[in-house]
N, C-alpha and C positions, 0 to 999 in steps of 0.2 A: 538411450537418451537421444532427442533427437537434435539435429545440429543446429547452431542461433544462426537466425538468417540476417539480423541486421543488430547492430548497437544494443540497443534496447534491450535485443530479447536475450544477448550474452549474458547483460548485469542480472537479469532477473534470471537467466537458468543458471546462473554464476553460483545464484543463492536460493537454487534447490528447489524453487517454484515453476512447472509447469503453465504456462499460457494457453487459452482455448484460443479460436481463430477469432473471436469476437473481441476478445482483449487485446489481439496484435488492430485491429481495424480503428482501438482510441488512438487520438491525438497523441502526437509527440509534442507537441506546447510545451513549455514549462509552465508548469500550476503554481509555482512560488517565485520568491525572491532568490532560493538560492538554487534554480534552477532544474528541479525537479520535473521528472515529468511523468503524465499519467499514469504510465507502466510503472515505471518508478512507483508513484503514491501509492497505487495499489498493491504493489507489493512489499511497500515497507506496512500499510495496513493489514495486509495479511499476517506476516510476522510478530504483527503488534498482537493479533486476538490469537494468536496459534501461543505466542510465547508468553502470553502476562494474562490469558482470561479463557484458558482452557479450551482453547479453538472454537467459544461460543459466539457467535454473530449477537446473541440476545446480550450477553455480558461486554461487548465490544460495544455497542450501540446505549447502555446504558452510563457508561464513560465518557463517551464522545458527548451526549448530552443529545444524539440523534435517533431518529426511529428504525427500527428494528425494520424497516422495509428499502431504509434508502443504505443502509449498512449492508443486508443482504445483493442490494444491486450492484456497490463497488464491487464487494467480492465475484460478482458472477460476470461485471462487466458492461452491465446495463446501464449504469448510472454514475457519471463522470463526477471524479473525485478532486476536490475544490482545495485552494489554498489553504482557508480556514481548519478542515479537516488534516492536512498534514501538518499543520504546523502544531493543534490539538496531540496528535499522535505524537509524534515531537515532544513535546510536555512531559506528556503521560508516562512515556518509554524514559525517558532522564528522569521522572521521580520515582520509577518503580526501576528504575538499573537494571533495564529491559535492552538487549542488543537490538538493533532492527535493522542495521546498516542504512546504504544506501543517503548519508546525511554528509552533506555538502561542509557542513561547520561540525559533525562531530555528535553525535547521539551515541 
């Protein structure tokens, strides 16, 4: 495994999720209120369709209420992941008593 080079990539190799170099090159922003940030979103997102929807981007994207093309892009890093979407994710994962960490107030 290879070693975290900054913040960021410790939480997400913390929780067993691998980063391409496209993924380390999003924003460190916070994308919510409780402080969340890209790398964050996208890998509590990940979590979210590996652990409650059989690791399908198709069945992840039909919960979220989003298209199967911009669900595909979080995951690969092409298409930056918005408040609305994690907080969605957020929901989801507390009504299905889904782990996904990475939750400021507690998921």
């Amino acid at each position: 495994m290879r070693k975290p080079t900054d913040q960021n990539d410790e939480i997400v190799e913390r929780e067993g999720i691998e980063m391409s170099d496209d993924e380390r090159k999003i924003s460190t922003d916070a994308v919510d209120d409780q402080g969340t940030t890209e790398s964050e979103g996208r890998a509590l997102l990940k979590r979210l369709r590996d652990g409650g929807f059989e690791g399908s981007d198709e069945k992840l994207a039909i919960a979220l209420g989003r298209p199967l093309e911009e669900v595909q892009g979080w995951m690969g890093g092409a298409e930056p992941v918005d408040d609305d979407v994690v907080m969605k994710a957020r929901g989801i994962a507390k009504e299905r008593g889904i782990e996904i960490g990475i939750a400021r107030n507690s998921v």
